[in-house]
C-alpha positions as CSV (number, residue, x, y, z in Angstrom):
1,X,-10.8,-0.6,-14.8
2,X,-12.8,-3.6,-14.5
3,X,-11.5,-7.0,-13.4
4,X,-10.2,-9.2,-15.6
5,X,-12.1,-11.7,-14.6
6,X,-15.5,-12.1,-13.2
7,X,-15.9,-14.3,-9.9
8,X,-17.3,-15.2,-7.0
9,X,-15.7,-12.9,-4.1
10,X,-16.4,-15.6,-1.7
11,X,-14.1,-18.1,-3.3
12,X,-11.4,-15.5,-1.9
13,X,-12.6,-15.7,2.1
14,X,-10.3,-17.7,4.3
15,X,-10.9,-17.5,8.4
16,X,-8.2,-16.2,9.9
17,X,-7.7,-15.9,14.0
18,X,-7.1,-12.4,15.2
19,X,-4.4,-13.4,17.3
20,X,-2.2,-13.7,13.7
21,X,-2.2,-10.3,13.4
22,X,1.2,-8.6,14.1
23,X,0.7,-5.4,16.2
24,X,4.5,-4.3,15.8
25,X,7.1,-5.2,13.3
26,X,10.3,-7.3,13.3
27,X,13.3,-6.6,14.8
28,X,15.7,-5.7,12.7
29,X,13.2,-5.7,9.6
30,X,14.5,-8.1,7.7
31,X,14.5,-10.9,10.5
32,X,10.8,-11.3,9.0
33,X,9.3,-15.0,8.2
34,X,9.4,-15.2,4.7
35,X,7.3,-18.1,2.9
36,X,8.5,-19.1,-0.7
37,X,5.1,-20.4,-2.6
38,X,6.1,-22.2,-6.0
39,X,3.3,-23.0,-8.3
40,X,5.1,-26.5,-9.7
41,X,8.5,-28.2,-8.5
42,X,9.7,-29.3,-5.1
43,X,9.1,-27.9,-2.4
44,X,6.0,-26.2,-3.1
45,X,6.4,-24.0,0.0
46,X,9.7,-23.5,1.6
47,X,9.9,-21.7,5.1
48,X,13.2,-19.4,5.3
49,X,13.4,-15.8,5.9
50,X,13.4,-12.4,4.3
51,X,17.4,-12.0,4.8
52,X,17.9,-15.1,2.6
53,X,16.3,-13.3,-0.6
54,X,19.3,-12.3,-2.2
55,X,19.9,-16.5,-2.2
56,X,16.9,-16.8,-3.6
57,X,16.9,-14.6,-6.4
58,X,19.6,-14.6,-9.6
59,X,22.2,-12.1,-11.0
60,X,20.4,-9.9,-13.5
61,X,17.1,-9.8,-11.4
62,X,16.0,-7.0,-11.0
63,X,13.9,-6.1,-7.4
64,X,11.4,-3.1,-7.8
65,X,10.5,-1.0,-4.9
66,X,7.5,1.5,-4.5
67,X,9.6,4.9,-2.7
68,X,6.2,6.5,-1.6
69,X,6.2,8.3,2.1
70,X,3.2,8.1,4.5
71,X,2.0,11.3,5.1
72,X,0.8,12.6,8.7
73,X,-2.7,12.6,6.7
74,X,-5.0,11.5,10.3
75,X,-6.5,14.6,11.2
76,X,-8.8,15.3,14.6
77,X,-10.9,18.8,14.8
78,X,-14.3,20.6,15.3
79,X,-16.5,21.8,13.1
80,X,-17.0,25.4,13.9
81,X,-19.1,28.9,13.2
82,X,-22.4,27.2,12.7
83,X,-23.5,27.5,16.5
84,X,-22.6,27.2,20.1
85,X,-22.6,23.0,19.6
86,X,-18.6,22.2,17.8
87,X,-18.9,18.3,16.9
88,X,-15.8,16.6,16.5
89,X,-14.7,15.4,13.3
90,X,-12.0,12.8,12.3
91,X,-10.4,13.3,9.4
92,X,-7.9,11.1,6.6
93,X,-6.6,13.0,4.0
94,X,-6.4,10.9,0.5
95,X,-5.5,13.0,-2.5
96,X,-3.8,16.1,-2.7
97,X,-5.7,18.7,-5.7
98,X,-3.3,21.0,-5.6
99,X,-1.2,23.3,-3.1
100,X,-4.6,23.9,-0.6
101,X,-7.2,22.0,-1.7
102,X,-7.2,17.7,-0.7
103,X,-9.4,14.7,-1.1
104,X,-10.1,13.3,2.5
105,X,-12.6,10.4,4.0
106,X,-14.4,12.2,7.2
107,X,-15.8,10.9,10.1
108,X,-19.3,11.4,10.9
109,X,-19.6,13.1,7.0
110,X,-23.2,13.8,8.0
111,X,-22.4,16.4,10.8
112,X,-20.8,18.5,7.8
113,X,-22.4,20.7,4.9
114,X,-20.0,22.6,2.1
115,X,-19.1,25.5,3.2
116,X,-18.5,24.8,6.8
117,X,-15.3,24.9,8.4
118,X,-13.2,22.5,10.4
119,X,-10.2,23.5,13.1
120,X,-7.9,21.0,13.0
121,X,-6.3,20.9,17.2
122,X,-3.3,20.3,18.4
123,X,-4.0,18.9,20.8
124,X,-0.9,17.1,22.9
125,X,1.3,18.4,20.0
126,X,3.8,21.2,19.5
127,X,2.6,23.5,17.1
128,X,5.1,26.5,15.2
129,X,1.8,27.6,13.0
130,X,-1.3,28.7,14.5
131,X,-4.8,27.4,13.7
132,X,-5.2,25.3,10.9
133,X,-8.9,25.5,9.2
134,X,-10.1,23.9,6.2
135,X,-13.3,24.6,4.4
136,X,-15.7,21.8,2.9
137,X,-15.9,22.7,-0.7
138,X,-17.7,20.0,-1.6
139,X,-19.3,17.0,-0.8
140,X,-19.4,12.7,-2.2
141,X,-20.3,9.8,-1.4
142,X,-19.2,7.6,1.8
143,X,-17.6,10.6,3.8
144,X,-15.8,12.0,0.8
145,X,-15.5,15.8,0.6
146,X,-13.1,18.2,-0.6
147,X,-11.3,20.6,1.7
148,X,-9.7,23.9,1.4
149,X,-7.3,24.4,3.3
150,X,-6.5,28.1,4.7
151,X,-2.4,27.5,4.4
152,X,-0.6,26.5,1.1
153,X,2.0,24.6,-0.2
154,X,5.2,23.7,2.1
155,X,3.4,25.9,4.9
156,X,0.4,23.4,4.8
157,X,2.6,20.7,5.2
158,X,4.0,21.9,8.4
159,X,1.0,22.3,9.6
160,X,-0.5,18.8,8.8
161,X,3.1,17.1,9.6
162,X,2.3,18.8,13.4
163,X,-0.8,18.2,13.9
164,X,-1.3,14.5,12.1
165,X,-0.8,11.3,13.2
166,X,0.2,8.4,10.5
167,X,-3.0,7.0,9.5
168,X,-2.5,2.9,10.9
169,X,-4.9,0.3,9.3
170,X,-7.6,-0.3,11.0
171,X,-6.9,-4.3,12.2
172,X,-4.1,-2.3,14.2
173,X,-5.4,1.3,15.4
174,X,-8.6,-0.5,16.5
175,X,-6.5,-2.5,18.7
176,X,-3.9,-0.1,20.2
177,X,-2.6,3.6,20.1
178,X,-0.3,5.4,17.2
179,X,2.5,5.9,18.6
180,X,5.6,7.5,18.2
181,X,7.5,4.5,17.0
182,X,5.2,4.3,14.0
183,X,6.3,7.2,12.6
184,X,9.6,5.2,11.8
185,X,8.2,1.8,11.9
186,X,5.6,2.7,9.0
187,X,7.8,4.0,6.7
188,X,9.8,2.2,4.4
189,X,13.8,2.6,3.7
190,X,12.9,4.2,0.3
191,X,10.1,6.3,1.5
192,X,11.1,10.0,-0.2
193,X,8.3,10.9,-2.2
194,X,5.5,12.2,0.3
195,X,1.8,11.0,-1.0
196,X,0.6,7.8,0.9
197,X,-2.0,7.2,3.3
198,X,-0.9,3.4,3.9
199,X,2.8,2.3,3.8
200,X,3.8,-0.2,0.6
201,X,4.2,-2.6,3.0
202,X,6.6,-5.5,1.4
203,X,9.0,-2.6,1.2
204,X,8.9,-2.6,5.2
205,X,11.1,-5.6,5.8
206,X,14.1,-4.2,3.6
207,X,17.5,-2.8,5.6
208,X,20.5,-1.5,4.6
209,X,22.1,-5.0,4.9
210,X,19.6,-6.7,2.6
211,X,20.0,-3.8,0.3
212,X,24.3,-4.0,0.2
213,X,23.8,-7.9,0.1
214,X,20.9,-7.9,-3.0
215,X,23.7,-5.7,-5.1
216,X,26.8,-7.8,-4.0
217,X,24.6,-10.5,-5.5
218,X,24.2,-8.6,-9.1
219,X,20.1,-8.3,-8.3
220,X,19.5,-4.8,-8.8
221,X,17.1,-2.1,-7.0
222,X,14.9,0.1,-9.1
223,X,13.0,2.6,-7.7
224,X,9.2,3.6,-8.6
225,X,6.2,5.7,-7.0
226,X,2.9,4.9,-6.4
227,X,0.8,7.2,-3.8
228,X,-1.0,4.5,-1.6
229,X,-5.1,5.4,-1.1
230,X,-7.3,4.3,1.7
231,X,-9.1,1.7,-0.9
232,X,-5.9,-0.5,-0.2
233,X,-7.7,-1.5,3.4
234,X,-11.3,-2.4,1.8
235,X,-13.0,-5.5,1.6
236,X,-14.3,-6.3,-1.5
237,X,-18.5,-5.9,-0.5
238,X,-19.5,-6.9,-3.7
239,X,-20.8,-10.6,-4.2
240,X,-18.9,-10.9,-7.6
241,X,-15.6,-9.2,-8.7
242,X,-17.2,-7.3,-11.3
243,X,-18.9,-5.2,-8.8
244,X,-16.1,-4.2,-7.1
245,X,-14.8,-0.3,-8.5
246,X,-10.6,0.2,-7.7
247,X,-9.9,3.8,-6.4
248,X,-7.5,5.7,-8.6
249,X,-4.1,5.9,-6.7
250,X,-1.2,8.2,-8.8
251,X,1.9,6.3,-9.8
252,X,4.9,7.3,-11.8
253,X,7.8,5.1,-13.5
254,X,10.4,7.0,-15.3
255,X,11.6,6.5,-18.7
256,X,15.2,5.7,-17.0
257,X,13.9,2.8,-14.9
258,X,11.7,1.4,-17.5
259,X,14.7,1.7,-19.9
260,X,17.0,0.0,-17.2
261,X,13.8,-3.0,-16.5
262,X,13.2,-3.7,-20.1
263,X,17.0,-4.3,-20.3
264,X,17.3,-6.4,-17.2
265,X,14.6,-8.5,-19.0
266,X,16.4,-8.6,-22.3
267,X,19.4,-10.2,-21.0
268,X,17.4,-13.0,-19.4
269,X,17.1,-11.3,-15.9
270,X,13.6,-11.3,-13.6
271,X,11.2,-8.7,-12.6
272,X,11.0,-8.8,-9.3
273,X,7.7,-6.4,-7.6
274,X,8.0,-5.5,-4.2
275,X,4.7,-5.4,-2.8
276,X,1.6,-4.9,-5.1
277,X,1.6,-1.4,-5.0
278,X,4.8,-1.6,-7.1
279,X,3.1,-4.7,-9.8
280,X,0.4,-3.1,-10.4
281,X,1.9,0.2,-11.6
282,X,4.6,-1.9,-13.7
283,X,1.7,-3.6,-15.3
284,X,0.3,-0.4,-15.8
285,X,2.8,1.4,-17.9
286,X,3.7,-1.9,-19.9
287,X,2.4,-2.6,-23.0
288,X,0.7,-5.7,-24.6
289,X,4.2,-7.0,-25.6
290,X,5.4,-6.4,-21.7
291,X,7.4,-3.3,-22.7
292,X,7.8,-0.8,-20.3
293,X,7.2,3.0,-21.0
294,X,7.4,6.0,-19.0
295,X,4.1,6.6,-17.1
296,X,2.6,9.6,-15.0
297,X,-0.7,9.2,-14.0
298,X,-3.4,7.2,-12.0
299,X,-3.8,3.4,-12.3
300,X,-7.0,1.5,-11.0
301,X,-6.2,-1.6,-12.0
302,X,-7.7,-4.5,-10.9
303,X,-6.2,-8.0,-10.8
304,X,-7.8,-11.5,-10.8
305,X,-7.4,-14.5,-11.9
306,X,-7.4,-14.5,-15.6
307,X,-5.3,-11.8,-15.6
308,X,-2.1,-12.0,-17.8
309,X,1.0,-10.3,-16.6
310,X,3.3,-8.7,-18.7
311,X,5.6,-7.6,-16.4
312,X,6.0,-9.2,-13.1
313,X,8.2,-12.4,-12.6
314,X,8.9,-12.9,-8.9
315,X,6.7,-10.8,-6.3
316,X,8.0,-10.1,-2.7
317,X,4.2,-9.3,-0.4
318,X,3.1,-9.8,2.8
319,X,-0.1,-11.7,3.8
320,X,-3.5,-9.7,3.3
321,X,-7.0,-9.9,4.4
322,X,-10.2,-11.8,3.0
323,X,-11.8,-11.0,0.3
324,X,-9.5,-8.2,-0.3
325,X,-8.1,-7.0,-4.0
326,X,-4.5,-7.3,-2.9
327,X,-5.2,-11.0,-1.5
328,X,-7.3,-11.7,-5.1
329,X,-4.2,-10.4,-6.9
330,X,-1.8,-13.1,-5.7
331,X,-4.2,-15.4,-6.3
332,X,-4.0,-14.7,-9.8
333,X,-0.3,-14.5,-9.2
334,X,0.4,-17.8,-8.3
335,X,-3.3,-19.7,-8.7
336,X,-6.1,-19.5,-6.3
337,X,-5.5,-23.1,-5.3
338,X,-2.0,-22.4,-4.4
339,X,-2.6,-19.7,-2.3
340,X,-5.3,-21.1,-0.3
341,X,-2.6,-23.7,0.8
342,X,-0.3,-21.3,1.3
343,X,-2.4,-19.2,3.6
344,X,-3.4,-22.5,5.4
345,X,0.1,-23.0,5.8
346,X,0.8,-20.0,7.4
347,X,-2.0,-20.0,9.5
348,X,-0.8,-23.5,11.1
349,X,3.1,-22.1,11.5
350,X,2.4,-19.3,12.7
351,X,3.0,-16.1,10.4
352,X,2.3,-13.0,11.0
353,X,-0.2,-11.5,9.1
354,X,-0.5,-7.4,7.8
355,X,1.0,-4.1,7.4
356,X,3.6,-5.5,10.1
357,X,3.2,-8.7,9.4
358,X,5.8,-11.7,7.6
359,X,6.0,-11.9,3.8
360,X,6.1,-14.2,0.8
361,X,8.0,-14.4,-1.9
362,X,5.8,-15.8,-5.2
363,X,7.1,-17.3,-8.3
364,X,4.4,-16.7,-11.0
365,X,2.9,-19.5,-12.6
366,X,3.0,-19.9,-16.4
């Protein structure tokens, strides 16, 4: 889908120093900074935290989470049966075809030709299953190819869940190990339908605590899935917006939540997205009146400013890269003016940027 409105993608560059990159999460979760960005009235900005959102929503909001789960989808192996020389090939999974076959972004794509295979070690790991070997099937462009896998179904999964690592970002694995800690720490609360290359991160700083206290406040929490894709860490190369092309990333919202939304709205309550995994599949399956329908299907939406939302009141997020879609979508959340004092702001205090990172809640501007 084509942006909604054509710019300049360096209007969206901001420097920001490395050393504002968080490396680990907060502890507990919701301890997180939270910055409150207002479009008009005072203040514009507000420094508090992410366990006073309940305060800072209403009764009869209602919050929207994304309950995608990261898969194990980093995959180290060998190309083998094509001579005595094995090279070693890194491997992210992306899309799942069906029960054998996935999508997945390899590292170096040019050492491998369809039809050759690729043993997937284990390496350090405790393996039930033996060998796991996957057959290029086809090749793309940019390291994409299309593997077929020589397990199916819930025995594949085993075997990837053993031998795979979560698949960080790369401003953190460049910088340190995975570990076992991210298995939990890159996972949200809500994380139960397995799909995601890349955690929908806003949903990270939620706890049980938060959760009880958003009810006890009469702010609902609706559940949606969108799978995550490994176009959610690109910058935009492009020197104007419309040249930028979204990946398609599956999402599904069920004709009981978008019944139980478009309710919530009726009686005066807000839309609240967590993270803009969960916006942009609500603006997805809304229509131009800012109904909401059942969907099932993939979305590439892209959001600049121009854009007009039809869904989306109140957006909880965390702080996202230059020149990035995800960073160009709050701009057109809030204004581009707004945010770039807002990131200036945060820079200067001392957020934390990223996946781990602080958050900001945004108040959309008319």
């Amino acid at each position: 889908m084509p942006a909604a409105n054509s710019m300049r993608t360096e209007l969206f560059d901001f420097a920001l120093p490395e050393d504002c990159i968080a490396l680990r999460p907060a502890v507990p979760r919701d301890a997180a900074r939270l910055l409150v960005v207002r479009p008009r009235g005072e203040p514009a900005l507000e420094d508090r935290t992410v366990r006073d959102l309940p305060a800072l929503l209403r009764p009869g909001d209602a919050v929207v989470v994304n309950d995608t789960k990261v898969i194990a989808a980093s995959l180290k192996g060998r190309r083998i049966g094509r001579g005595d020389h094995e090279p070693a090939i890194a491997a992210t999974l992306t899309r799942r075809l069906d029960g054998s076959r996935w999508h997945a972004l390899v590292k170096p794509a040019k050492r491998l030709a369809v039809g050759d295979v690729v043993r997937f070690g284990d390496e350090g790991k405790v393996c039930f299953l033996g060998q796991l070997d996957a057959t290029v099937e086809a090749k793309g462009e940019g390291g994409e190819v299309t593997f077929a896998f020589a397990f199916h179904g819930p025995v594949l999964d085993q075997a990837l869940a053993e031998r795979g690592d979560v698949p960080l970002p790369p401003y953190i694995a460049g910088r340190r190990p995975v570990d076992a800690q991210d298995l939990t720490d890159y996972q949200t609360m809500f994380a139960r339908e397995d799909g995601s290359v890349a955690a929908p991160t806003a949903g990270l700083h939620f706890t049980d605590a938060l959760v009880e206290d958003l009810r006890a406040r009469g702010v609902a929490v609706h559940r949606v899935t969108l799978h995550v894709g490994p176009g959610t860490f690109l910058p935009v190369k492009a020197d104007d917006t419309s040249g930028h092309r979204m990946h398609a990333e599956w999402g599904n919202v069920s004709a009981a939540t978008a019944a139980a939304l478009n309710s919530a709205r009726g009686a005066g309550g807000r839309i609240v997205a967590v993270g803009s995994t969960a916006l942009r599949l609500l603006e997805s399956a809304a229509t131009e009146d800012g109904t909401l329908t059942a969907f099932s299907g993939e979305t590439a939406l892209f959001i600049t400013p121009g854009y007009r939302f039809r869904v989306a009141d109140v957006m909880l997020t965390n702080f996202h890269l230059p020149r990035s879609t995800l960073f160009m979508l709050v701009c057109a959340f809030c204004g581009l003016e707004v945010m770039q004092r807002a990131y200036a702001h945060a820079i200067e205090t001392g957020y934390r940027f990223y996946s781990y990172g602080d958050a900001c809640l945004l108040f959309r501007a008319s």
